[in-house]
C-alpha positions in Angstrom: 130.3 -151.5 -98.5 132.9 -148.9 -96.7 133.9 -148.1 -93.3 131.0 -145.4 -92.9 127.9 -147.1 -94.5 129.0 -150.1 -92.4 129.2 -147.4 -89.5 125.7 -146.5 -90.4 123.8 -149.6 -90.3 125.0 -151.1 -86.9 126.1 -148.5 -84.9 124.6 -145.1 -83.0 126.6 -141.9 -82.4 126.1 -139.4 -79.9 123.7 -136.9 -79.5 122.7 -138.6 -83.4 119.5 -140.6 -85.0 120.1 -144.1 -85.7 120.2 -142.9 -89.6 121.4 -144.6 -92.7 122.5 -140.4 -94.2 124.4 -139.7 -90.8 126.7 -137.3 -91.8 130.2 -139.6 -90.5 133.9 -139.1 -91.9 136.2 -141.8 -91.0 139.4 -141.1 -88.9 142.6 -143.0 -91.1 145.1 -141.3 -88.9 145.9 -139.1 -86.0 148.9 -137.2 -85.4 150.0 -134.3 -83.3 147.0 -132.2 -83.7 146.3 -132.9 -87.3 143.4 -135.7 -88.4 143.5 -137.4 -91.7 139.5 -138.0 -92.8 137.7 -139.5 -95.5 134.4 -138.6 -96.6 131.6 -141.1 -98.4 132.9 -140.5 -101.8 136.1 -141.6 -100.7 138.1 -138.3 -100.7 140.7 -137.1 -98.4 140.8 -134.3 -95.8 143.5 -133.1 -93.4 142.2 -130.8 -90.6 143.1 -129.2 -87.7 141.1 -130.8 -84.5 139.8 -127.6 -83.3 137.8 -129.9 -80.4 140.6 -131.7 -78.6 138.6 -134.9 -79.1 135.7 -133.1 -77.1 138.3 -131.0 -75.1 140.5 -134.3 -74.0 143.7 -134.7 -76.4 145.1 -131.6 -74.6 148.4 -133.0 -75.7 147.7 -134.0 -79.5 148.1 -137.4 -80.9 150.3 -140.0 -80.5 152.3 -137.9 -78.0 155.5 -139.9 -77.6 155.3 -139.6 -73.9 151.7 -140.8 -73.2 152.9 -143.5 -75.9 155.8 -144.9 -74.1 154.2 -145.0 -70.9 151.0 -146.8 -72.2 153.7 -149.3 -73.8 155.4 -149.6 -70.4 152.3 -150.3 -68.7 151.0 -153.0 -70.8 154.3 -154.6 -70.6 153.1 -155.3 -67.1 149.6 -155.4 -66.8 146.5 -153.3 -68.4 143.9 -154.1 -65.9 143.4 -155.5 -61.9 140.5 -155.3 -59.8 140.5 -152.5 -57.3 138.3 -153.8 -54.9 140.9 -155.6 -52.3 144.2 -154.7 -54.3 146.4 -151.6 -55.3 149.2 -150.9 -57.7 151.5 -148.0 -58.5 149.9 -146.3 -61.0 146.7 -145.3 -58.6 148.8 -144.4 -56.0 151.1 -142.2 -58.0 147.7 -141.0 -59.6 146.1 -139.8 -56.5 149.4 -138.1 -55.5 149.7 -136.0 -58.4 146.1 -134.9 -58.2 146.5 -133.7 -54.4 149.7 -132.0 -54.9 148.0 -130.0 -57.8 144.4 -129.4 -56.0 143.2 -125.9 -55.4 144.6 -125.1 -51.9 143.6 -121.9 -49.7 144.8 -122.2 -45.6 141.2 -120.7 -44.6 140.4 -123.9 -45.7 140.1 -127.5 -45.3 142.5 -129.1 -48.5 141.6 -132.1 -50.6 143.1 -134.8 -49.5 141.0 -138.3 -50.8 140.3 -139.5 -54.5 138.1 -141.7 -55.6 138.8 -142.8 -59.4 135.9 -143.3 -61.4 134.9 -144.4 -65.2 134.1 -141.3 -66.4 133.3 -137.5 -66.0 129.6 -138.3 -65.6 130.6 -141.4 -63.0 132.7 -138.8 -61.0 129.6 -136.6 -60.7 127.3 -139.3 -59.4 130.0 -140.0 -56.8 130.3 -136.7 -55.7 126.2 -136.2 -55.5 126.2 -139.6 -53.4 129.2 -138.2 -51.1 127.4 -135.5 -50.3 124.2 -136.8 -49.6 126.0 -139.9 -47.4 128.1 -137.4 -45.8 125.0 -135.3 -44.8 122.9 -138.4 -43.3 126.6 -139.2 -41.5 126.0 -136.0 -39.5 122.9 -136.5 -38.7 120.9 -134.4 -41.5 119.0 -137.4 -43.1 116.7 -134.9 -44.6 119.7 -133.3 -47.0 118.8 -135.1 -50.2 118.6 -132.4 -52.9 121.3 -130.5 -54.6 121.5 -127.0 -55.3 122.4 -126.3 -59.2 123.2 -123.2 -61.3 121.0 -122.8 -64.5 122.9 -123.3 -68.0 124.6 -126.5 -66.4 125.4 -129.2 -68.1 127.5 -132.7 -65.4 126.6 -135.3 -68.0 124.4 -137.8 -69.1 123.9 -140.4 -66.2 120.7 -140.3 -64.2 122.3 -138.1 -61.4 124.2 -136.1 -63.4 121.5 -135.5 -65.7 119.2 -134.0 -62.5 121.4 -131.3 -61.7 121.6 -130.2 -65.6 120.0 -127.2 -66.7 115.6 -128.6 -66.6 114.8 -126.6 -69.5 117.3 -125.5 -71.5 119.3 -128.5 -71.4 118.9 -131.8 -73.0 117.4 -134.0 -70.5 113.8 -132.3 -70.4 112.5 -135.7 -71.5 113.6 -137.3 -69.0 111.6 -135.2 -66.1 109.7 -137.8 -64.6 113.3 -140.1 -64.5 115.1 -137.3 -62.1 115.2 -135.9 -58.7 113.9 -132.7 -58.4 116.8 -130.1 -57.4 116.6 -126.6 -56.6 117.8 -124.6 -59.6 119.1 -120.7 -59.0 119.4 -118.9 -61.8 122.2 -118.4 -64.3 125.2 -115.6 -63.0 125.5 -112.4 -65.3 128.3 -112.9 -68.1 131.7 -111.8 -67.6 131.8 -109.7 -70.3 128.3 -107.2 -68.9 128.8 -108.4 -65.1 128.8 -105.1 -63.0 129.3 -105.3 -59.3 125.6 -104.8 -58.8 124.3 -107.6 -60.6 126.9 -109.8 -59.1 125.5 -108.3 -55.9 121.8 -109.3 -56.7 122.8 -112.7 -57.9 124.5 -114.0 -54.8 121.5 -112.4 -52.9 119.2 -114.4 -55.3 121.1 -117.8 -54.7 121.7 -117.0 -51.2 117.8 -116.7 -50.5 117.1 -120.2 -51.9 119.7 -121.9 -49.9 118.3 -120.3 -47.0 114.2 -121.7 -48.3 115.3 -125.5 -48.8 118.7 -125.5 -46.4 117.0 -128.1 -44.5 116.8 -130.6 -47.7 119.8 -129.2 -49.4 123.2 -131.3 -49.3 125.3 -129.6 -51.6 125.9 -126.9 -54.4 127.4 -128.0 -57.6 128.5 -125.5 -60.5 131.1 -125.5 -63.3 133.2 -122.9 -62.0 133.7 -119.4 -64.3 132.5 -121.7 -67.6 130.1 -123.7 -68.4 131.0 -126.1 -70.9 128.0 -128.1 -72.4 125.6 -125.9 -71.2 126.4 -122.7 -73.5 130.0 -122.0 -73.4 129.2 -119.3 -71.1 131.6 -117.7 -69.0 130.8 -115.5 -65.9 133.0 -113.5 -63.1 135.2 -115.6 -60.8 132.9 -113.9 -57.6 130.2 -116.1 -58.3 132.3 -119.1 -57.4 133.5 -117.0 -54.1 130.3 -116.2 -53.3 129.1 -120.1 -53.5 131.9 -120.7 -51.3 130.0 -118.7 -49.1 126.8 -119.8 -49.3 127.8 -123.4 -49.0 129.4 -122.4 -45.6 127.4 -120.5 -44.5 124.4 -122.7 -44.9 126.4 -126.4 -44.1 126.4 -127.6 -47.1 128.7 -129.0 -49.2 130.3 -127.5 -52.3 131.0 -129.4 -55.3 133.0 -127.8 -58.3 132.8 -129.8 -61.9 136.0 -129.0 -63.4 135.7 -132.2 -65.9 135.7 -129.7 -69.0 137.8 -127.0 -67.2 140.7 -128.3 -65.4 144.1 -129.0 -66.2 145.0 -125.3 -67.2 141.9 -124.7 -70.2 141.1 -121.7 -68.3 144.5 -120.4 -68.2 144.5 -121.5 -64.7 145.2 -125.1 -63.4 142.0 -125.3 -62.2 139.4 -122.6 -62.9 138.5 -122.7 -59.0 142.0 -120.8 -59.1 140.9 -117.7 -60.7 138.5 -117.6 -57.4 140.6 -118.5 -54.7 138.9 -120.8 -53.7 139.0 -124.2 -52.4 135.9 -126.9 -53.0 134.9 -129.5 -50.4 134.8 -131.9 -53.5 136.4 -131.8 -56.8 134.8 -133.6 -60.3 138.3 -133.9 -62.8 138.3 -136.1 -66.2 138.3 -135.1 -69.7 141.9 -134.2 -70.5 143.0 -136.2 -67.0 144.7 -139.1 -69.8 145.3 -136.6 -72.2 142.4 -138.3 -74.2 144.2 -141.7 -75.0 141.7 -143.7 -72.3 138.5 -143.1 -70.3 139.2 -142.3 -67.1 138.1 -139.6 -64.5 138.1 -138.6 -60.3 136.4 -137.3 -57.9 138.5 -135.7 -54.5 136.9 -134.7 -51.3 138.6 -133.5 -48.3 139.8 -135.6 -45.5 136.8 -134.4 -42.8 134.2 -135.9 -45.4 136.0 -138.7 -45.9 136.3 -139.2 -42.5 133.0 -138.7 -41.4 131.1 -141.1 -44.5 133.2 -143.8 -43.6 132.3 -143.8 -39.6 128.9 -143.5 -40.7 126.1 -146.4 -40.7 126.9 -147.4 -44.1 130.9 -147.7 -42.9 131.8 -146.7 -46.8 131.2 -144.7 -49.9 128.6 -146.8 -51.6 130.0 -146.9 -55.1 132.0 -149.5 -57.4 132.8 -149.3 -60.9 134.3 -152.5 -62.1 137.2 -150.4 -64.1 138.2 -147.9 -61.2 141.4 -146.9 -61.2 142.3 -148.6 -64.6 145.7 -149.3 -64.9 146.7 -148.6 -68.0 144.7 -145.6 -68.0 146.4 -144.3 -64.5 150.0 -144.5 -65.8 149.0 -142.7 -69.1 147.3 -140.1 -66.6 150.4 -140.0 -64.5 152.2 -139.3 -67.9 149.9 -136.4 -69.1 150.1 -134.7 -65.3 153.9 -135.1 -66.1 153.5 -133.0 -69.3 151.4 -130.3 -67.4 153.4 -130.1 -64.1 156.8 -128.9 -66.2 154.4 -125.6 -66.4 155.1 -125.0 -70.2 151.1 -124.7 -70.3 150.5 -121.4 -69.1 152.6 -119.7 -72.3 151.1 -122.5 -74.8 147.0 -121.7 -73.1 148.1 -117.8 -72.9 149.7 -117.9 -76.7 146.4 -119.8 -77.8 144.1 -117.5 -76.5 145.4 -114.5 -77.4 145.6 -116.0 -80.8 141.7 -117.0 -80.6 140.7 -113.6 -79.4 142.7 -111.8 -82.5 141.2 -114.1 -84.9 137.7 -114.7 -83.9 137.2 -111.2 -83.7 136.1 -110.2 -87.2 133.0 -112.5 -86.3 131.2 -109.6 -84.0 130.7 -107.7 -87.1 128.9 -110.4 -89.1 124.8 -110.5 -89.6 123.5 -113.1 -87.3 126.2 -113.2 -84.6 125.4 -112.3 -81.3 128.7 -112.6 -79.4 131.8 -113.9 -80.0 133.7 -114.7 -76.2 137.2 -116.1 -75.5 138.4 -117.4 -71.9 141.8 -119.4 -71.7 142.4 -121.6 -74.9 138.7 -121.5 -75.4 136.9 -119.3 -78.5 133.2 -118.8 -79.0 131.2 -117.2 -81.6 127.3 -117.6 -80.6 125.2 -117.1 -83.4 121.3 -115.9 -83.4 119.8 -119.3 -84.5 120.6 -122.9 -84.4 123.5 -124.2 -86.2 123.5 -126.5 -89.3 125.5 -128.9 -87.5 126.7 -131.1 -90.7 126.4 -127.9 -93.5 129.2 -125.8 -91.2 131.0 -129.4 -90.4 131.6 -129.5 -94.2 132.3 -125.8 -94.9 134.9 -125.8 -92.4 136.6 -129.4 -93.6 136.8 -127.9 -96.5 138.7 -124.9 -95.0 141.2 -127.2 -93.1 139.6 -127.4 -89.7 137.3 -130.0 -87.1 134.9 -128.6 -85.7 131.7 -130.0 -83.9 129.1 -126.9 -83.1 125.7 -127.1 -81.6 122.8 -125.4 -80.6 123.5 -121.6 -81.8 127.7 -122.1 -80.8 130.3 -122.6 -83.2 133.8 -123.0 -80.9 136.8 -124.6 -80.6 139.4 -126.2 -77.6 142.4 -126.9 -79.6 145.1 -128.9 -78.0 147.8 -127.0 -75.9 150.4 -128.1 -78.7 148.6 -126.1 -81.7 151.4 -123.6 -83.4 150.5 -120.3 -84.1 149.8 -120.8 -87.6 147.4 -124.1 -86.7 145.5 -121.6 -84.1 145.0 -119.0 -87.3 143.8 -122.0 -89.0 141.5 -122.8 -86.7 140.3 -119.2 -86.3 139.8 -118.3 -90.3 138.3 -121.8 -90.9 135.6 -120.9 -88.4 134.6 -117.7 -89.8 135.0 -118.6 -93.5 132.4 -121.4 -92.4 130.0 -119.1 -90.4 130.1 -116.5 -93.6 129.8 -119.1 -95.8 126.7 -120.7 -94.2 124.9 -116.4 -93.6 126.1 -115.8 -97.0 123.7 -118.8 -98.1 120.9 -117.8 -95.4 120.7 -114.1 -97.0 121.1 -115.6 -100.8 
C-alpha cells in the first residue's frame, strides 16, 4: 500500500471527510519555495507553493538560517516547562515582538506577551484578558465581544464564537458558543466611498453604545480578512474601532495571525491605520512555518490591572508555551524580517500579482479579482471544485488550496519574479480550464 492510501485509512485532514478517495499528494521534498509531490499513480510534480504552507513559510524551505538556529537550539535543549522557569529564547522572543509592535504616542504601547500554542490559542487568550481585565475594574457584567461579520479567529471554542455566525464554518456549532454581538461587514476597499465608511462606523458605533454594558472588547482582522473571504476594506474602519473601543471602555483586540509580519505590505496591517491595539493576536509566519508557535501582547495597564485583580493572574496555561525550539527559530525568522529587505520582496510580489491576475476580471464567472500586499484574489461566482482546480493547476506548475468561491495565493517573500508569473498564469490557466468545462 503507498504513503497516501495508508494516509487514507488512519488519518483525517482538515476541513476533509474521513474518505478512502481523499484527493492527497504526498510531500517527497521541500526546498526554497518549490514542493516536490506525488500523486496516487505514482507520478511526479514540482510546483510552486502559491500558499506559504497556509500563509506561514514566509521564508521558503529549508531556509539556511531558520535551519542553523533550529540545529543550535537542539544542541541545547528543545523543550522546558514554562511554568516556574525561563530561558533565552522567550526572552529574546518577547523583545523582538515589542520593539516591532505597532506604536502611536496618543497611546498606551504593548509592552507584555504571553506565548501561546497556536493562532487560535492566542485568540482565546486575548478574549479571556479582556473579559478578566474588565471584571478587574470592576465591570463583572463585560462578558461578550464585539465582532465584525466575514471574520474568521480560528477553530477553538472561543475563537470559533467571534467567527462570522452564518457565513462562516461554525454554524453547527450554535448551541456550543457564546453569543457575541456581530456588526456588520465594512464596505470593500475597492467601492468604499467616504459615505459608506461614514454610515458604517455610525452602524458599529450604535451597537457598542446598545450592549456597552456587557461588551468587553472588539476584535477584527485589521484591513483583511483572511479565512473569512479574503476581503479587504479601507484602513478607517480600523481607526474608527480605535475609536469606538475608547470611547465606549472597551478593549480592542486586532488578529493579525494571517496578516502580520509585512503580508500587507506593512509590518503589521494595524500600520496602514495608525493605530495602536490594546492587544495584539500574532502567529502564522511568527517561525517562518518550521514550528507551531504563536502570541498574544497586551499593554502594560492591562497587565497590570488583571494581575492585581481577585484572580492575581491570567488564567491560562498551555503545557508548550514558549517552546523552545520554536522561540529561537522565531527569533531567527524576526531576524530575516527586521534587515527590512521585505518591503521590496512584498512590494515586487504584489505588483507582480496585480499585473498577472488581471486578465481574470474579464473571464465568465468571475466576480472580482483583488490584490493587497503579497496577497492575490480572484473570487469566482460559485463554489470552487476544490480538488478539479488543485489538479488543473499542478499540472500547470503551481499549489494552490481554494475554497468556497476564492481561488488565491500568499507566496513566500523569496518567490522570484518568474516563480510569481508562475503562480499567476497557473491560476488562471486553472480557473479557464475549469469555465471552459462548465460552458462545454
Amino acid at each position: 500500500m503507498n504513503l497516501i492510501n495508508r494516509d487514507r485509512a488512519s488519518l483525517w485532514h482538515p476541513y476533509a471527510p474521513a474518505s478512502p478517495t481523499l484527493p492527497l499528494w504526498e510531500v517527497e521534498e521541500a526546498s526554497g519555495v518549490t514542493l516536490r509531490l506525488k500523486d496516487d499513480d505514482g507520478a511526479r510534480h514540482e510546483v510552486v507553493d502559491a500558499m506559504s504552507s497556509w500563509w506561514s513559510a514566509i521564508h521558503g524551505y529549508r531556509h539556511p538560517t531558520l535551519d542553523d538556529a533550529a540545529r543550535r537550539q537542539l544542541s541545547r535543549f528543545s523543550h522546558v516547562m514554562f511554568g516556574g522557569l525561563t530561558h533565552e529564547p522567550a526572552v529574546e522572543l518577547a523583545e523582538r515582538l515589542l520593539a516591532m509592535a505597532p506604536a502611536d504616542p496618543s497611546h498606551a504601547p504593548l509592552g507584555r506577551v504571553f506565548l501561546a500554542d497556536s493562532g487560535s490559542v492566542s485568540v482565546e487568550v486575548a478574549l479571556k484578558l479582556a473579559v478578566q481585565y474588565q471584571s478587574a475594574v470592576g465591570r463583572p457584567r463585560r462578558q461578550r465581544i464585539l465582532s465584525i461579520r466575514g471574520g474568521y479567529h480560528g477553530d477553538t471554542t472561543g475563537a470559533m464564537s467571534v467567527c462570522d455566525p452564518l457565513d462562516g464554518m461554525h454554524a453547527t456549532f450554535a448551541g456550543l458558543l457564546s453569543h457575541n454581538v456581530f456588526a456588520p461587514r465594512p464596505p470593500g476597499a475597492a467601492t468604499a466611498t467616504p459615505e459608506g465608511i461614514g454610515a458604517w462606523r455610525d452602524a458599529v458605533d450604535g451597537l457598542a453604545r446598545i450592549h456597552s454594558d456587557e461588551l468587553a472588547a472588539i476584535i477584527v482582522e485589521p484591513v483583511l480578512q483572511g479565512a473569512g473571504g479574503m476581503f479587504v476594506y479601507p484602513s478607517e474602519c480600523v481607526r474608527a474601532l480605535r475609536e469606538i473601543a475608547d470611547r465606549h471602555g472597551l478593549l480592542l483586540i486586532l488578529d493579525e495571525i494571517a496578516t502580520g509580519f509585512g503580508r500587507t505590505g506593512e509590518l503589521f496591517a494595524a500600520n496602514h491605520a495608525g493605530i495602536v491595539p490594546d492587544i495584539l493576536c500574532v502567529g502564522k509566519a511568527l517561525t517562518g512555518g518550521y514550528l507551531t508557535l504563536a502570541a498574544m501582547l497586551c499593554n502594560d495597564e492591562i497587565a497590570r490591572t488583571v494581575s492585581a485583580g481577585g484572580a492575581g493572574a491570567l488564567l491560562h496555561g498551555p503545557t508548550f508555551m514558549a517552546n523552545p525550539l520554536a522561540c529561537a527559530i522565531a527569533n531567527a525568522s524576526l531576524g530575516l524580517i527586521g534587515d527590512g529587505g521585505w518591503r521590496h520582496d512584498v512590494r515586487r510580489i504584489g505588483a507582480g500579482l496585480a499585473n498577472g491576475l488581471a486578465r481574470a476580471a474579464a473571464y465568465d464567472g468571475v466576480a472580482d479579482v483583488r490584490t493587497i500586499g503579497a496577497v492575490g484574489v480572484v473570487e469566482l461566482e460559485r463554489a470552487v471544485d476544490v480538488p478539479a482546480l488543485t489538479r488543473a493547476a499542478i499540472r500547470r506548475g503551481v499549489w494552490i488550496r481554494p475554497f468556497r468561491n476564492l481561488v488565491y495565493t500568499m507566496p513566500p517573500y523569496i518567490c522570484t519574479d518568474a516563480d510569481v508569473a508562475t503562480i499567476a498564469e497557473g491560476m488562471l490557466g486553472a480557473i479557464a480550464e475549469m469555465h471552459a468545462e462548465v460552458r462545454a
